[in-house]
PyMOL Python script that loads the backbone (N, CA, C, O; Angstrom):
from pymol import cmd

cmd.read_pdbstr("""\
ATOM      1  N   UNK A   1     142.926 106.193  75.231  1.00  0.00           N
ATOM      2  CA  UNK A   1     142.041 106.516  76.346  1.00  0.00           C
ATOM      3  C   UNK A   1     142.125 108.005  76.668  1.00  0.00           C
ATOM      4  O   UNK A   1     141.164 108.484  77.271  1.00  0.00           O
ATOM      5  N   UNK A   2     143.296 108.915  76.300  1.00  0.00           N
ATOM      6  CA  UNK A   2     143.444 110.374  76.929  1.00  0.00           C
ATOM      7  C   UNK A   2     142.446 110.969  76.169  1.00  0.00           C
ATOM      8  O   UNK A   2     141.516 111.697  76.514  1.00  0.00           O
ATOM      9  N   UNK A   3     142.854 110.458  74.848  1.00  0.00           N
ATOM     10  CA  UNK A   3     142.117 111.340  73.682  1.00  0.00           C
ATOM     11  C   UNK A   3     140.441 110.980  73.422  1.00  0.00           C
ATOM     12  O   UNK A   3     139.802 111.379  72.448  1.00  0.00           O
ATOM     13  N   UNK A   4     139.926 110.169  74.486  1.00  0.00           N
ATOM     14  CA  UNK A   4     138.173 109.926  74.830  1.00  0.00           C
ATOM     15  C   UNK A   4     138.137 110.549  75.953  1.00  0.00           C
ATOM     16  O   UNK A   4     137.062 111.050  76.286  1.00  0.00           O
ATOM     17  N   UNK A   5     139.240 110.669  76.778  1.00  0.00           N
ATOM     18  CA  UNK A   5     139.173 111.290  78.118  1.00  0.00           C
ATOM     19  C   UNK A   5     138.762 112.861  77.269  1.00  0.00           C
ATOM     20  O   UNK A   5     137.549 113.068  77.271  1.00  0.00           O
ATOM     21  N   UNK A   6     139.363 113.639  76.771  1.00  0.00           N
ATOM     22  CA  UNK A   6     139.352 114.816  76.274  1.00  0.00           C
ATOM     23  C   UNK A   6     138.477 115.095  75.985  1.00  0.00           C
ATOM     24  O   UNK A   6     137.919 116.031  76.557  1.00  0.00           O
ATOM     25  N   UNK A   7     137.842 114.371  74.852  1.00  0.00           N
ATOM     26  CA  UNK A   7     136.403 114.477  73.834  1.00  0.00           C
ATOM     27  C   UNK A   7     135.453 114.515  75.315  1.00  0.00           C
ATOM     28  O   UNK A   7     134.697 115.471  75.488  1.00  0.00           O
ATOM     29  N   UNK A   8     135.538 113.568  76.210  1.00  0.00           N
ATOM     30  CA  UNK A   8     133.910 113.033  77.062  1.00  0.00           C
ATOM     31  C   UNK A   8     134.273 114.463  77.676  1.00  0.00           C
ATOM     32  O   UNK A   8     133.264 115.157  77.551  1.00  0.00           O
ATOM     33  N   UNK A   9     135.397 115.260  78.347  1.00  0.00           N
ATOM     34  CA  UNK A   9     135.608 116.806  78.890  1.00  0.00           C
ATOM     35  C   UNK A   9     134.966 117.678  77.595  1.00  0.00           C
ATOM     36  O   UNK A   9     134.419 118.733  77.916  1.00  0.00           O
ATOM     37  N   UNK A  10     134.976 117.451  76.650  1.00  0.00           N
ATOM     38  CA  UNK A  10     134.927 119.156  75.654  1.00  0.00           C
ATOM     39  C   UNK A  10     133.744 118.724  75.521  1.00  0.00           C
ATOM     40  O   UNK A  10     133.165 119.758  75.191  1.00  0.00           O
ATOM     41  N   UNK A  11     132.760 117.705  75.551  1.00  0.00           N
ATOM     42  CA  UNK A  11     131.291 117.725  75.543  1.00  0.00           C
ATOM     43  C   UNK A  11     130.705 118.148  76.618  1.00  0.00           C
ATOM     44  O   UNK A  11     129.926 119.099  76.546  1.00  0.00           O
ATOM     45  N   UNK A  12     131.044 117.354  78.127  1.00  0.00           N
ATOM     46  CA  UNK A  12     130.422 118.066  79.095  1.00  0.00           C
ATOM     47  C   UNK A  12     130.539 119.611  79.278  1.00  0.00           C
ATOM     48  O   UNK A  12     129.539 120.285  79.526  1.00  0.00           O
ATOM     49  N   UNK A  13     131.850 120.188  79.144  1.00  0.00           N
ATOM     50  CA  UNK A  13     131.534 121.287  78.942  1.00  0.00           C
ATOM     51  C   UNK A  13     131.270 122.467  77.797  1.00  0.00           C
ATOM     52  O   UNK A  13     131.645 123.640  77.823  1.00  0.00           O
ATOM     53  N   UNK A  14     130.443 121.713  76.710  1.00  0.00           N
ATOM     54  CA  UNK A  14     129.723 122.329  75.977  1.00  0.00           C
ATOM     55  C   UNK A  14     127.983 122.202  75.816  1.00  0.00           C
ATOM     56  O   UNK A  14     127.127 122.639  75.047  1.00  0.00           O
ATOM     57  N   UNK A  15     128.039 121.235  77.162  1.00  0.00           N
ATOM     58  CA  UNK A  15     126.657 121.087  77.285  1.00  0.00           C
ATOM     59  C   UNK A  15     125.682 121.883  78.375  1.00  0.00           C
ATOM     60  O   UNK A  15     125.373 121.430  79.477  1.00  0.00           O
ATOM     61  N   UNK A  16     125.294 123.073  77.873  1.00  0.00           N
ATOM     62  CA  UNK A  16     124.493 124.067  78.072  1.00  0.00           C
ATOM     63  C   UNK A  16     125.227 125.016  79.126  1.00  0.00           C
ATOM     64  O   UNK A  16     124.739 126.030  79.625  1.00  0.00           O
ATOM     65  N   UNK A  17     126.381 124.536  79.345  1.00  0.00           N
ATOM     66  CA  UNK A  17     127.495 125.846  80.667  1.00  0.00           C
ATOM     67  C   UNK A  17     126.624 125.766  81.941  1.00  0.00           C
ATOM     68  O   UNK A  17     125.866 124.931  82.434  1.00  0.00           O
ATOM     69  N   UNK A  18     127.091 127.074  82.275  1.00  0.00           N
ATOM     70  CA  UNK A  18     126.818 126.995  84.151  1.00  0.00           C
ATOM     71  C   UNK A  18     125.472 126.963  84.285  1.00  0.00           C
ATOM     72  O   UNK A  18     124.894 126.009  84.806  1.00  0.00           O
ATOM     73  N   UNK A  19     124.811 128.109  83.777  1.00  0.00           N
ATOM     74  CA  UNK A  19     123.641 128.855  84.209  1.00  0.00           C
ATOM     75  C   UNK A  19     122.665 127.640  83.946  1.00  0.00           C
ATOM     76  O   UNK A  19     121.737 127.796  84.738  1.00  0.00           O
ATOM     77  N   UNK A  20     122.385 126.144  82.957  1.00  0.00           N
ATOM     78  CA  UNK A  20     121.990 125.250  82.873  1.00  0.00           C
ATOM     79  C   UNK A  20     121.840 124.364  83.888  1.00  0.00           C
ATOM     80  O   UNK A  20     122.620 123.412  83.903  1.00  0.00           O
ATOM     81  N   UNK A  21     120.904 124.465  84.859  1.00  0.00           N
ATOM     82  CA  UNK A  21     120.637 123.698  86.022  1.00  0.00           C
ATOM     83  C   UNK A  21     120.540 122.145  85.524  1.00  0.00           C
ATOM     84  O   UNK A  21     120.955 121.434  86.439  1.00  0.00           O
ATOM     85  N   UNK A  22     120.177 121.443  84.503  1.00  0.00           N
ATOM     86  CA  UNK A  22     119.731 120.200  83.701  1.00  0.00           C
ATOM     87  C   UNK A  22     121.177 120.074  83.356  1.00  0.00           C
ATOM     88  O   UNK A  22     121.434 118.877  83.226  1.00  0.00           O
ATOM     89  N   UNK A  23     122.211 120.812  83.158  1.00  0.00           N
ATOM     90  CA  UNK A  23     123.287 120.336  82.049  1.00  0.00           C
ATOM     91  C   UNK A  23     123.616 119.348  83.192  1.00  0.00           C
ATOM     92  O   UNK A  23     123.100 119.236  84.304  1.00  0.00           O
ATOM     93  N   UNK A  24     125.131 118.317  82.306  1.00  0.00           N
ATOM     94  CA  UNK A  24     125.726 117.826  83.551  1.00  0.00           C
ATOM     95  C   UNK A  24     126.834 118.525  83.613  1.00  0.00           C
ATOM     96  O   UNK A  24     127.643 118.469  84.539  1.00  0.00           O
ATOM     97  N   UNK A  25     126.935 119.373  82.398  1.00  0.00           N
ATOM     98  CA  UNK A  25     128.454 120.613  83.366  1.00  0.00           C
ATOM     99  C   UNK A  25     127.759 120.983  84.714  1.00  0.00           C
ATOM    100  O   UNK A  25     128.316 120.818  85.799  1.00  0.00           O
ATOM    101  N   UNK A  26     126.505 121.495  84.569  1.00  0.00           N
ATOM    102  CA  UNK A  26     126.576 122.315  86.153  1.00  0.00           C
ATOM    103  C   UNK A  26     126.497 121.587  86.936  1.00  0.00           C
ATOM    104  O   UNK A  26     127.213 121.895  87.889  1.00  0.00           O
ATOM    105  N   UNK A  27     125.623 120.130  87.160  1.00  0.00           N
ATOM    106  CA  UNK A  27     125.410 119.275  87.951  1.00  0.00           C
ATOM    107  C   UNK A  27     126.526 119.021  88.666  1.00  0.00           C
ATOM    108  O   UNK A  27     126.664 119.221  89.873  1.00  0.00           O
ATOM    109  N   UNK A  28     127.919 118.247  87.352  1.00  0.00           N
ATOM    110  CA  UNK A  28     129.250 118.208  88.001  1.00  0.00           C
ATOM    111  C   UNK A  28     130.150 119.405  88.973  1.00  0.00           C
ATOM    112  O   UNK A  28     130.776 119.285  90.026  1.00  0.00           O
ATOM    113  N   UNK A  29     129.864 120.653  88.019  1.00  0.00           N
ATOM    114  CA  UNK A  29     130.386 121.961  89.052  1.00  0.00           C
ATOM    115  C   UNK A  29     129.828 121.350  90.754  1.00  0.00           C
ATOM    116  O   UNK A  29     130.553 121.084  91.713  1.00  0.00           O
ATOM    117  N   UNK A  30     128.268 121.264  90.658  1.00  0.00           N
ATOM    118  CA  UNK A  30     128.028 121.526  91.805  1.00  0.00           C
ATOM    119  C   UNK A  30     127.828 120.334  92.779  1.00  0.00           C
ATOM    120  O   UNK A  30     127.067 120.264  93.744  1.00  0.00           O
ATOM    121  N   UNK A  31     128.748 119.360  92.262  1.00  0.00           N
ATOM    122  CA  UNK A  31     128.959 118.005  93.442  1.00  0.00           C
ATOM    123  C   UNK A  31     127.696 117.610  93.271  1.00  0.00           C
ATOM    124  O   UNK A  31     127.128 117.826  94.342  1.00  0.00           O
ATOM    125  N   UNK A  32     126.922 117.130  92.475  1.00  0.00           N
ATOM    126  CA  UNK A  32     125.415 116.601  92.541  1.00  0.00           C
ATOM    127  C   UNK A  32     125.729 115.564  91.657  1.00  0.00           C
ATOM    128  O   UNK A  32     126.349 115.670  90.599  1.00  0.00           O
ATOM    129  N   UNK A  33     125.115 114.242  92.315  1.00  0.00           N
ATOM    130  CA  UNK A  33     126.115 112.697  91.781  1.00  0.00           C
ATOM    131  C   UNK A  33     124.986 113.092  90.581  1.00  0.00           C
ATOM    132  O   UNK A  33     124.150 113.990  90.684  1.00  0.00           O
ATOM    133  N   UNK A  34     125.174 112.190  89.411  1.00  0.00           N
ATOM    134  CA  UNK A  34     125.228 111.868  88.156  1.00  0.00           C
ATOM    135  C   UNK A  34     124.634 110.388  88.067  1.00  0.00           C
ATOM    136  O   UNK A  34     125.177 109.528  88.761  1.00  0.00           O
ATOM    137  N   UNK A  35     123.384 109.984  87.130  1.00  0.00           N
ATOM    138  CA  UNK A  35     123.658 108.829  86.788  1.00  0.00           C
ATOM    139  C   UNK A  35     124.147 108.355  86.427  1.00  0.00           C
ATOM    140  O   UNK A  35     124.389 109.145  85.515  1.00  0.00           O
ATOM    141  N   UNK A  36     124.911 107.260  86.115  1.00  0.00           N
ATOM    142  CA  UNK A  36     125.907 106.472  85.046  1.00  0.00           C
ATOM    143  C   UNK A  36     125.436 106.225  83.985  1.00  0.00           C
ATOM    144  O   UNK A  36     126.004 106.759  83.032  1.00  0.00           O
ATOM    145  N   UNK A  37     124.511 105.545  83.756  1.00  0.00           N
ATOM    146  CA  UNK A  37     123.449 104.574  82.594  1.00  0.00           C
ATOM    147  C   UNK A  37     123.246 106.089  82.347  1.00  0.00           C
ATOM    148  O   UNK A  37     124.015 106.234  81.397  1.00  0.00           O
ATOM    149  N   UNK A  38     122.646 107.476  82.607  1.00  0.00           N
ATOM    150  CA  UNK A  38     121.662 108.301  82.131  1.00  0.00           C
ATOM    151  C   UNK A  38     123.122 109.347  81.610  1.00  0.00           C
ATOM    152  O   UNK A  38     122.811 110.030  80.634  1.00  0.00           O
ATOM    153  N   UNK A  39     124.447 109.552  82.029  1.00  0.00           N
ATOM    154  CA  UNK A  39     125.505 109.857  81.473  1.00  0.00           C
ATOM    155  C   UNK A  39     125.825 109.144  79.871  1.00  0.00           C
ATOM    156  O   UNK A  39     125.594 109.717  78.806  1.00  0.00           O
ATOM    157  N   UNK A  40     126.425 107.718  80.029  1.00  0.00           N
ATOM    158  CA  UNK A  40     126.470 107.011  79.585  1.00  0.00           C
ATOM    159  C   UNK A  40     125.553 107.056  78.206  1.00  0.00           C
ATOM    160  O   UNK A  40     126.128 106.726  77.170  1.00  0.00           O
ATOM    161  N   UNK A  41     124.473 107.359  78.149  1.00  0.00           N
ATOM    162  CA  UNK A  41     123.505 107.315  77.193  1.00  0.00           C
ATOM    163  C   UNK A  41     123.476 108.830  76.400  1.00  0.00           C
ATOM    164  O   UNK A  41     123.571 109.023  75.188  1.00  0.00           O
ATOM    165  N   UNK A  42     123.322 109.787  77.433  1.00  0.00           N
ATOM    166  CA  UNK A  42     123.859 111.067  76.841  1.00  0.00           C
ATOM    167  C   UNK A  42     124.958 111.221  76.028  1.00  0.00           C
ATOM    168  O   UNK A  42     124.603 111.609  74.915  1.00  0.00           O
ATOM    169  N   UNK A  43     126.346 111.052  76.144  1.00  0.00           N
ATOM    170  CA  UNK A  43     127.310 110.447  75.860  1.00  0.00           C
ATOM    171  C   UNK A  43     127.327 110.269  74.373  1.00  0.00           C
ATOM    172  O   UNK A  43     127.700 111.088  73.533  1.00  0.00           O
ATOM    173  N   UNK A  44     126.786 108.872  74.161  1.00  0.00           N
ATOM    174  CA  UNK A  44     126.918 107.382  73.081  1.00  0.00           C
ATOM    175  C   UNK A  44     125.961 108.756  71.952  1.00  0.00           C
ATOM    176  O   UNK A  44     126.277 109.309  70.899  1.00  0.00           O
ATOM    177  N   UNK A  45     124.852 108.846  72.766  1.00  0.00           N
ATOM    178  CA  UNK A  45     123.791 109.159  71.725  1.00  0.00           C
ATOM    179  C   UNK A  45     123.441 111.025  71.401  1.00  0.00           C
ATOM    180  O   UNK A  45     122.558 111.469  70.668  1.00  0.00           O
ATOM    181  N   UNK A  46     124.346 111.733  72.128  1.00  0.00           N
ATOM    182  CA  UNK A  46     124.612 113.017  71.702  1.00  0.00           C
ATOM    183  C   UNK A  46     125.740 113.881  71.811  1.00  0.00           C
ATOM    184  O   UNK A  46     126.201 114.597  70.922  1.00  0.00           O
ATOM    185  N   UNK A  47     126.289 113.702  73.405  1.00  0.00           N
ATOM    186  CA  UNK A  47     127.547 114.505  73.797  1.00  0.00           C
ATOM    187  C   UNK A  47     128.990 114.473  72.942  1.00  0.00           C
ATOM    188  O   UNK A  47     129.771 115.407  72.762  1.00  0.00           O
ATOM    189  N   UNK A  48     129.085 113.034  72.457  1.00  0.00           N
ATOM    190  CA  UNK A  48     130.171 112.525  71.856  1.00  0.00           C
ATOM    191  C   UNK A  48     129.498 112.924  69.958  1.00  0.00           C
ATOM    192  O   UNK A  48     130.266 113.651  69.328  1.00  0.00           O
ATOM    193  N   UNK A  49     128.892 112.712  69.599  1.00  0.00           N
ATOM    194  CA  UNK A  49     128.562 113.357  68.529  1.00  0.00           C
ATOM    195  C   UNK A  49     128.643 114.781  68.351  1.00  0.00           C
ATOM    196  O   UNK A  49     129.197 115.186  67.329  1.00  0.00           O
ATOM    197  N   UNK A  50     128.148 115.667  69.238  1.00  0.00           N
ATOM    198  CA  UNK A  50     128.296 116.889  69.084  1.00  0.00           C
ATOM    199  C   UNK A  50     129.918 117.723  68.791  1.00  0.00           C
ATOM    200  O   UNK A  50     130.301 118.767  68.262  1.00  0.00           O
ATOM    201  N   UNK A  51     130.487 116.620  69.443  1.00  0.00           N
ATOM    202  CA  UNK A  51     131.805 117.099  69.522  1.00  0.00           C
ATOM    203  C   UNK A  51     132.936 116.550  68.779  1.00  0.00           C
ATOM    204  O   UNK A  51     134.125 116.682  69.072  1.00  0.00           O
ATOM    205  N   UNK A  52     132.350 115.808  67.609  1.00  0.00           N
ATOM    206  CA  UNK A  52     132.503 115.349  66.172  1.00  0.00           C
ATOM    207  C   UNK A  52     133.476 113.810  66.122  1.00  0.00           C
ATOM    208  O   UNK A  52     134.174 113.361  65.213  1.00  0.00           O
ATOM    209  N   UNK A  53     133.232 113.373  67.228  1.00  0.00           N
ATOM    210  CA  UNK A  53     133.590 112.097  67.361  1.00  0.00           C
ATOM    211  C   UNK A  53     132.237 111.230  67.347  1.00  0.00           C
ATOM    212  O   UNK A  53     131.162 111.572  67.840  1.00  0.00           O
ATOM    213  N   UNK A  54     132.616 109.667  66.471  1.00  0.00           N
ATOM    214  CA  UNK A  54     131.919 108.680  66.540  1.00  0.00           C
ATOM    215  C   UNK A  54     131.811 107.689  67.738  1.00  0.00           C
ATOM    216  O   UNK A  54     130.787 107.034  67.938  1.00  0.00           O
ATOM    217  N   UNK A  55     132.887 107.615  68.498  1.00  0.00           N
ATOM    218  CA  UNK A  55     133.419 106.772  69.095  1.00  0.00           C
ATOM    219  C   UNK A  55     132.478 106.502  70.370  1.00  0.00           C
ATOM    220  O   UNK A  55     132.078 107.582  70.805  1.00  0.00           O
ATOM    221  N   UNK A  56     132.134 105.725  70.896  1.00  0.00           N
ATOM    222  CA  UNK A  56     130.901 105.174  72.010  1.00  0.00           C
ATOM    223  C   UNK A  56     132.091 105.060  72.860  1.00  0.00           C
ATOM    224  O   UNK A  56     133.256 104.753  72.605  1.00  0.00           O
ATOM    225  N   UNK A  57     131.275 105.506  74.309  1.00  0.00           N
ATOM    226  CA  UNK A  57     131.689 104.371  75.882  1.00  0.00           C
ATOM    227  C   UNK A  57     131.043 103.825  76.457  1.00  0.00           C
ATOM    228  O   UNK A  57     129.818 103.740  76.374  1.00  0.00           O
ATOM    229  N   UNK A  58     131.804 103.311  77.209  1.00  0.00           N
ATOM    230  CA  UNK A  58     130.894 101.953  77.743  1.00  0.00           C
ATOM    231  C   UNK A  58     131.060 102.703  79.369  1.00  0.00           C
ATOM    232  O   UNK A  58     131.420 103.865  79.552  1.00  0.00           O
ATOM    233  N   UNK A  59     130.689 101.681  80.475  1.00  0.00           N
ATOM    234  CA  UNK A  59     130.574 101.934  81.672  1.00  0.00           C
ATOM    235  C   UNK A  59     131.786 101.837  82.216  1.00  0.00           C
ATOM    236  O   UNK A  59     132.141 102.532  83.168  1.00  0.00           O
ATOM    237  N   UNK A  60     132.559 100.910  81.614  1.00  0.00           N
ATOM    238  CA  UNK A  60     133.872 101.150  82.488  1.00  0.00           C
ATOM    239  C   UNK A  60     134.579 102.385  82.295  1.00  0.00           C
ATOM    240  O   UNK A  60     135.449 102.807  83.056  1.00  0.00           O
ATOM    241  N   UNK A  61     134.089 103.066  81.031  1.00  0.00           N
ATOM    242  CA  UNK A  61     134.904 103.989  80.379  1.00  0.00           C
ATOM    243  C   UNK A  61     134.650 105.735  81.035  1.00  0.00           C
ATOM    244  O   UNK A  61     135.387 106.686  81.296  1.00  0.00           O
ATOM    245  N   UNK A  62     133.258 105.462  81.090  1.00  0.00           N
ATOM    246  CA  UNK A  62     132.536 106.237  82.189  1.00  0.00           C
ATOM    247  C   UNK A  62     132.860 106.477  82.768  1.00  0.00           C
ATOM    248  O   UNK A  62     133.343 107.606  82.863  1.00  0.00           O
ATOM    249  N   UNK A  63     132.875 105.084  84.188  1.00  0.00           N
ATOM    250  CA  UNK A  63     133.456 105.000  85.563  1.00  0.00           C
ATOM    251  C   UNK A  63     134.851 105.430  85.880  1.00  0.00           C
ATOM    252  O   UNK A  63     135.092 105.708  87.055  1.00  0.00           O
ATOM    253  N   UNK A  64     136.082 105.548  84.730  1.00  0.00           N
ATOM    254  CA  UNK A  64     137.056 105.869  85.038  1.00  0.00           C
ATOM    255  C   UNK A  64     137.488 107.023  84.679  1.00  0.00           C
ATOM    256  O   UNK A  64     138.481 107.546  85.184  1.00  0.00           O
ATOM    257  N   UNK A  65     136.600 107.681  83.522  1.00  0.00           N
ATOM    258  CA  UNK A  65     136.502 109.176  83.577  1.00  0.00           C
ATOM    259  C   UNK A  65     136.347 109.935  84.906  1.00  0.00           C
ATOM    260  O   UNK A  65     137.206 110.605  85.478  1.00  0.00           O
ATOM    261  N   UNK A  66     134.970 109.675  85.315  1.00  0.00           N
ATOM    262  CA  UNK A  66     134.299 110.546  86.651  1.00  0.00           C
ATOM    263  C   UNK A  66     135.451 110.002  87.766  1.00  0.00           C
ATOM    264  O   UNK A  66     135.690 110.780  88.688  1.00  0.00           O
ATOM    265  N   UNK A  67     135.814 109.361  87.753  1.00  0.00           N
ATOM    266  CA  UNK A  67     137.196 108.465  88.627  1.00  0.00           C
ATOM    267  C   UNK A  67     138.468 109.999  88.949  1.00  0.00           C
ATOM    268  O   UNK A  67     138.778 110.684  89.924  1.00  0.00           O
ATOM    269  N   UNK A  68     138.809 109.939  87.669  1.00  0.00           N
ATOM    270  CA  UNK A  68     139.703 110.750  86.991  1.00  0.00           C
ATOM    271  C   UNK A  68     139.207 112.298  87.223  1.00  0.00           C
ATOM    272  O   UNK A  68     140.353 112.748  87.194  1.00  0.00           O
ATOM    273  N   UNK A  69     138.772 112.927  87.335  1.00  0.00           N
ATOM    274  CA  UNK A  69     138.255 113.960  86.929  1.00  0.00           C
ATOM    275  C   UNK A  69     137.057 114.557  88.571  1.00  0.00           C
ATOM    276  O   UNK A  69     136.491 115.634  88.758  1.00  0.00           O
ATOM    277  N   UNK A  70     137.103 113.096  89.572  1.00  0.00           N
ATOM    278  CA  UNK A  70     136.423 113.953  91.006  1.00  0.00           C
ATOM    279  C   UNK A  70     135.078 113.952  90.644  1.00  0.00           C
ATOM    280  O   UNK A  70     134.424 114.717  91.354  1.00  0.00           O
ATOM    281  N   UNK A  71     134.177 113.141  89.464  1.00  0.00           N
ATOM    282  CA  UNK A  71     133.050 113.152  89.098  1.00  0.00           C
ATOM    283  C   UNK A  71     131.992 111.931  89.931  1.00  0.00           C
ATOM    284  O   UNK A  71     131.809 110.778  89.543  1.00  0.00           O
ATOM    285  N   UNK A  72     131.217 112.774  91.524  1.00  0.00           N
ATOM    286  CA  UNK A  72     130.368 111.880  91.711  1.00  0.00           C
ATOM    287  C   UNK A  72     129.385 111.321  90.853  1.00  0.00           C
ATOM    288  O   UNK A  72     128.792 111.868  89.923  1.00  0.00           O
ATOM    289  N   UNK A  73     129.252 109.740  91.443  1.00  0.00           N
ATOM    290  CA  UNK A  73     128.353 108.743  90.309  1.00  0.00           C
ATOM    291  C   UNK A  73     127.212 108.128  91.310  1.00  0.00           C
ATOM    292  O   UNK A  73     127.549 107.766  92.437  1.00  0.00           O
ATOM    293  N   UNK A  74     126.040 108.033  90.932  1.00  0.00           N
ATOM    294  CA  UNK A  74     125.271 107.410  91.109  1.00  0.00           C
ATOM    295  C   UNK A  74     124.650 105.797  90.483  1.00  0.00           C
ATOM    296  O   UNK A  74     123.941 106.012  89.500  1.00  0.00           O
ATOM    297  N   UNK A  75     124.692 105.169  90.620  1.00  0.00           N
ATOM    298  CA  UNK A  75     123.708 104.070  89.683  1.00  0.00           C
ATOM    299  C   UNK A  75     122.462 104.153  90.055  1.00  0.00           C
ATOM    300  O   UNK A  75     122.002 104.347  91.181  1.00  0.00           O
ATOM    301  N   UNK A  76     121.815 103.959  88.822  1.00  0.00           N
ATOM    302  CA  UNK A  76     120.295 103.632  89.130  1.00  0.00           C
ATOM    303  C   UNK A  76     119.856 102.182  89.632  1.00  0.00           C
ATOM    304  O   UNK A  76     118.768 101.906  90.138  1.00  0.00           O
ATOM    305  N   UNK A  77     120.570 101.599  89.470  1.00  0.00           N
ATOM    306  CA  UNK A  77     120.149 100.471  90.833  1.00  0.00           C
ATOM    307  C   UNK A  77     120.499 100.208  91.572  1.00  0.00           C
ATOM    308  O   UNK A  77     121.650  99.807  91.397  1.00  0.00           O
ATOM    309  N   UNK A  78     120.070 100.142  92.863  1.00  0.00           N
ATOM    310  CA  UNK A  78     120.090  99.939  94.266  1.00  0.00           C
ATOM    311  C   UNK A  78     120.919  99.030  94.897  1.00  0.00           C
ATOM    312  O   UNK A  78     120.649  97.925  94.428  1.00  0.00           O
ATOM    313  N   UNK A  79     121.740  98.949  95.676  1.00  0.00           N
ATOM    314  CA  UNK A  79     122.409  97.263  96.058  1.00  0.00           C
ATOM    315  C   UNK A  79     121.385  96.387  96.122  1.00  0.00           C
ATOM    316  O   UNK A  79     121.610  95.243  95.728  1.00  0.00           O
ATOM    317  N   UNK A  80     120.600  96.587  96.419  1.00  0.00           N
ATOM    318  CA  UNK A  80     119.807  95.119  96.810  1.00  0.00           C
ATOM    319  C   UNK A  80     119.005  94.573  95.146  1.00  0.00           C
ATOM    320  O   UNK A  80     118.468  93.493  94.903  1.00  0.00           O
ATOM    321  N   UNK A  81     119.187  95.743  94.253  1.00  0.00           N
ATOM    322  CA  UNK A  81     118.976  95.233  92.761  1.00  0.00           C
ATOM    323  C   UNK A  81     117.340  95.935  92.099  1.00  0.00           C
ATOM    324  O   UNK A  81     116.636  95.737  91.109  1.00  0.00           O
ATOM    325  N   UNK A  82     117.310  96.634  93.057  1.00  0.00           N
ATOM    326  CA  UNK A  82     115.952  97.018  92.784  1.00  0.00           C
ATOM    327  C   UNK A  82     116.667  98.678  92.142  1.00  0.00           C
ATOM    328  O   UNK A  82     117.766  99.229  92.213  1.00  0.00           O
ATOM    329  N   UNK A  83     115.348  99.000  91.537  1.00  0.00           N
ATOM    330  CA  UNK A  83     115.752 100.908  90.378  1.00  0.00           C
ATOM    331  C   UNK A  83     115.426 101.683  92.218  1.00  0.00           C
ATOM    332  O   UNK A  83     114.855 101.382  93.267  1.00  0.00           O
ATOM    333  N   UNK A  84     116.111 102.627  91.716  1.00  0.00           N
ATOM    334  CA  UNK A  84     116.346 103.176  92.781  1.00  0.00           C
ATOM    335  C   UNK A  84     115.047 104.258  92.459  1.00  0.00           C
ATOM    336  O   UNK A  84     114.769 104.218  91.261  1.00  0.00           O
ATOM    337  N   UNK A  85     114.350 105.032  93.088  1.00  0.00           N
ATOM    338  CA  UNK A  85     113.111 105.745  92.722  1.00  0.00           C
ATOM    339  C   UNK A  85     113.720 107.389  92.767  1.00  0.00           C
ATOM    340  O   UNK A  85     114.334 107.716  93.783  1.00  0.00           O
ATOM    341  N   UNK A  86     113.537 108.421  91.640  1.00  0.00           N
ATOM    342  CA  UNK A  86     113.760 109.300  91.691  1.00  0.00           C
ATOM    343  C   UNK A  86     112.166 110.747  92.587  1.00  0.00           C
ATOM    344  O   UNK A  86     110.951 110.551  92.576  1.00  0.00           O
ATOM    345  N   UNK A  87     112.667 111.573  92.988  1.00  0.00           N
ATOM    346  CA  UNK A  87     111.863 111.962  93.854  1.00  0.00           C
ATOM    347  C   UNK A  87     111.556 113.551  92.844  1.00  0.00           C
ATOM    348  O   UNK A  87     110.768 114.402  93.255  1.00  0.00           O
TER     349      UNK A  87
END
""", "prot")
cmd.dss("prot")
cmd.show_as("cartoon", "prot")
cmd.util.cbc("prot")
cmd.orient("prot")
C-alpha cells in the first residue's frame, strides 16, 4: 500500500504543476474538493500509467490516500442518490 501511496503522489504531482488551474496538483494545493469517481478514473486510465506503473485503484484505495495526505473529496452523488449537478 506505501509503494501505491507513492506512485498515486509522483503522478499527482506530475500532473501539469501549479500554474495548471485543471491539474489536480493545483486543485489539491488549493483545498478545492476533488471528485472521487473523476480522480479515480484519471488515476486507472492515465496518472498511474504515466508514472510507469500498471497497477489500478479502486475507491477504497483512493479514499485512504486523500485520507492520508489532507486530500478533500467530493462524490458525485448526492446523499439522497441523485448526480450531484456541476455549475
Amino acid at each position: 500500500m506505501e509503494q501505491l501511496f507513492g506512485k498515486i503522489a509522483e503522478a499527482v504531482k506530475t500532473n501539469g504543476g501549479v500554474n495548471d488551474t485543471s491539474s489536480f496538483y493545483f486543485r489539491i494545493l488549493m483545498y478545492d474538493p476533488i471528485s472521487s469517481e473523476e480522480f479515480m478514473t484519471w488515476l486507472n486510465e492515465e496518472g498511474l500509467v504515466n508514472v510507469g506503473t500498471e497497477e489500478k485503484v479502486n475507491p477504497a484505495d483512493v479514499r485512504a490516500w486523500c485520507d492520508a495526505n489532507g486530500v478533500c473529496l467530493a462524490s458525485e452523488v448526492a446523499q439522497g442518490g441523485s448526480e450531484r449537478k456541476r455549475s
